[in-house]
N, C-alpha and C positions, 0 to 999 in steps of 0.2 A: 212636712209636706203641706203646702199651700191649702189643698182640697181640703183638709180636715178640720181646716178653718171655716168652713161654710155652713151655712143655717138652710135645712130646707125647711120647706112647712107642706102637707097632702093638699092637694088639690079639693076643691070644693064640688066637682064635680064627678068624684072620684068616691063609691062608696064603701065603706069594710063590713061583712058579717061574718060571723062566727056560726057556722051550719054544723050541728055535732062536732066533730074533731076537727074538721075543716076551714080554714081561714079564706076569704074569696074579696077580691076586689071587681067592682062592677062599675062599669063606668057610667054616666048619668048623661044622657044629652037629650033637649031637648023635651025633659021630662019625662023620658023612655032609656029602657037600660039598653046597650049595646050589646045584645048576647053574643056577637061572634069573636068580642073581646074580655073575658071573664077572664080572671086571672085565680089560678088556686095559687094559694102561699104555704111555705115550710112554716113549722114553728121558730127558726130564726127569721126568714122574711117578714113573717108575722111581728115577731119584735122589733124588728127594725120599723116597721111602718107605721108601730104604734108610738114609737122615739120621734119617728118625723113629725115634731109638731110646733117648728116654726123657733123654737127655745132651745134648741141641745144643737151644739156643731155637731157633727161628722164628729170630731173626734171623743166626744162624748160619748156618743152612740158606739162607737170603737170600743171605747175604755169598759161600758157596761159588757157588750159582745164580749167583752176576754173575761170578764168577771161572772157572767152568767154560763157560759158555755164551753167548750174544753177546747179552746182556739188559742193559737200564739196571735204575738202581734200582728205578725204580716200577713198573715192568711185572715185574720180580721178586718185588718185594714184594705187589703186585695177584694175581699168579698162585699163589703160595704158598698165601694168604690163601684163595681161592677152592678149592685142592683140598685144602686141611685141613679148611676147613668142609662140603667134601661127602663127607672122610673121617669126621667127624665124625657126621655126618647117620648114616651107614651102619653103625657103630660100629668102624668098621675101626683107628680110634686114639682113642687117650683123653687126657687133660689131667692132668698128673701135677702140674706147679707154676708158679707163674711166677719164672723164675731171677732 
C-alpha cells in the first residue's frame, strides 16, 4: 500500500505532555494553548506520536505497532491509517515525503 510509504513529522505547534498516566496533546497558537482542543492519547496513540518524527514511514511505525502490542497486521495497518488522518485533519502532523 502506497500510504505506508510516507514520512510524517508533529507539528511544531502542536505540544505532548505526559501528566501521570495520561498522554495529552495541546495545541499552541499564538503563544496560548487552545483549551477547547486538548487531546487525551491511549498508550498506543501515545506511541504512535512519538514514532511521528519525520524519519520512520508509516510502515515502520506499523512494523513496531505489531511488535510492541498484540495486533495483526491489518488492524495495525487500519488503526495507523485512521489516527494519521485525523492527525492530519487537525494539523497536528504534516507529510514531509514518501520514503
Amino acid at each position: 500500500m502506497d500510504y505506508l510509504n510516507k514520512v510524517y513529522k508533529r507539528s511544531l505547534d502542536i505540544v505532548f505532555r505526559r501528566i501521570g498516566n495520561e498522554c495529552v496533546l495541546i495545541p499552541i497558537r499564538q503563544n496560548a494553548a487552545d483549551l477547547n482542543s486538548v487531546y487525551t492519547l491511549n498508550v498506543v496513540s501515545a506511541f504512535i506520536w512519538e514514532l511521528l518524527d519525520g524519519k520512520r514511514s508509516l510502515l515502520s511505525i506499523s512494523n513496531d505497532l505489531i511488535s510492541s502490542f498484540d495486533v495483526d497486521e491489518k488492524t495495525a495497518q487500519e488503526d495507523l491509517l485512521f489516527f494519521v488522518e485525523q492527525l492530519s485533519k487537525e494539523g497536528a502532523i504534516e507529510l514531509l515525503r514518501k520514503a
